[in-house]
GUMARZA-349600 format. One line per field, with one value per residue (C-alpha): residue number from 1; residue in one letter; x, y, z. Coordinates in steps of 0.5 Angstrom, whole numbers, plus 500, padded with zeros to 3 digits. Each point is the difference from the previous one (the first is absolute). Layout:
! GUMARZA-349600
num [NUM ...];
residuo [a ...];
x [X ...];
y [Y ...];
z [Z ...];
! end
This chain:
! GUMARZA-349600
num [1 2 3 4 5 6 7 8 9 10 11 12 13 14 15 16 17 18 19 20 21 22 23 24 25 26 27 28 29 30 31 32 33 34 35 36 37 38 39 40 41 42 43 44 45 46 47 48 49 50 51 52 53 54 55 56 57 58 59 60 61 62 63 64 65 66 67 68 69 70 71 72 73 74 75 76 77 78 79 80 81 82 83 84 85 86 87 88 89 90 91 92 93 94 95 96 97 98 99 100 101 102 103 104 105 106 107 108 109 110 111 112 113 114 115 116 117 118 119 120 121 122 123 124 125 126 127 128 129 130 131 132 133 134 135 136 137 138 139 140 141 142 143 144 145 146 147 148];
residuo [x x x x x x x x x x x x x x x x x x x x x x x x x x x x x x x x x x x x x x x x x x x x x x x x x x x x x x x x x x x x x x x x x x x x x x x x x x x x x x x x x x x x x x x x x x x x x x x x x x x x x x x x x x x x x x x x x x x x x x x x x x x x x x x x x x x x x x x x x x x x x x x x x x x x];
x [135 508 501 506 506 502 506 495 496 505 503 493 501 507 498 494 504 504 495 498 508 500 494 503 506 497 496 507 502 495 501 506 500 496 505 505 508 500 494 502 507 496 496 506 503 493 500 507 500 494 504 506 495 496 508 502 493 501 509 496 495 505 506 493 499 504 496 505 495 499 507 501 494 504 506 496 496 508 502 495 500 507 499 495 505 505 495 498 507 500 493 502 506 501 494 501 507 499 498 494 502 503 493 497 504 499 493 498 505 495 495 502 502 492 498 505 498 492 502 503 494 496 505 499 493 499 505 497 493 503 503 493 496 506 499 493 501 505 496 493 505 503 493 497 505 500 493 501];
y [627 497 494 497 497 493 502 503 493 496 504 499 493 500 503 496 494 504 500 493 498 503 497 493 502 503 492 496 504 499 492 500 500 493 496 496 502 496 503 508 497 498 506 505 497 501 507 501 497 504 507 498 499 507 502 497 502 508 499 498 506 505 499 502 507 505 505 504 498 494 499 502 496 495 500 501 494 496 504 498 492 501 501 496 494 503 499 493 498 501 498 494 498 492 501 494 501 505 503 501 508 500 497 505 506 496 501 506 502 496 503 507 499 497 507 504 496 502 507 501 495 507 506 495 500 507 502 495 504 507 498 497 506 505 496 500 507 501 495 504 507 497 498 507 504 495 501 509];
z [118 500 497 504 498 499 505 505 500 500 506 504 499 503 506 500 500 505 505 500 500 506 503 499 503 506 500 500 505 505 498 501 507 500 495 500 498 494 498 501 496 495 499 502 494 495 502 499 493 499 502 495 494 502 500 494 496 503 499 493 499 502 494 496 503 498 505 505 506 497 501 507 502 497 503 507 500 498 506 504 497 503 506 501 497 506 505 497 501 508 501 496 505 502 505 503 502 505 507 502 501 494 496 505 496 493 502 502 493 496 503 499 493 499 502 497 494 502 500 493 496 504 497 493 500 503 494 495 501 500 493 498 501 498 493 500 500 496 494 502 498 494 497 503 495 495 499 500];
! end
């Protein structure tokens, strides 16, 4: 029987923590449209405060690794973090100073961000499942040829 590595069971737990991460958010979304503003602010703050410790530990973790996979990761998920910055900065307009039509394109620009943002959190997991299994496989390879 395999004995499963230490990164193999730390993974697991990652993408365990994943899941119930995403639950959460497909909670707070639903509440969402039952609060106040100054309530979505403060939790729009929380998430966003949330998202730039997650940057930081991943900006962290990346220096480690000298893996070249690893490092195009990397480089993705910078990318994708200033993409997601751009996008913050035009939803983050001064709401209040503008007309209705032009909160209306805020809006559905907000909205198709949210979806955007969706869609790549399932090409993430997809990719962080491919990766699980491929390094199971490749741990299960490596122990098999360790032991001949």
């Amino acid at each position: 029987m395999p004995v499963v590595s230490e990164s193999l069971a730390q993974l697991s737990e990652s993408m365990a923590q994943l899941s119930k991460k995403a639950k959460q958010a497909e909670d707070r979304a639903a509440e969402a449209r039952s609060q106040t503003h100054e309530q979505l602010e403060a939790g729009i703050a929380e998430t966003r405060a949330d998202v730039e410790r997650r940057r930081q530990d991943l900006k962290a973790r990346a220096t480690q690794v000298r893996d070249d996979v690893a490092s195009t990761w990397a480089d993705l998920r910078t990318h994708v973090h200033e993409q997601f910055q751009q996008m913050h900065a035009m939803i983050g307009e001064r709401r209040d100073e503008v007309e209705a039509h032009v909160a209306k394109r805020r809006a559905e620009r907000a909205e198709a961000y949210a979806i955007d943002a969706v869609d790549f959190a399932y090409d993430a997991i997809a990719e962080a499942e491919a990766a699980a299994l491929e390094a199971t496989d490749l741990r299960a390879l490596a122990e098999a040829k360790a032991a001949h």
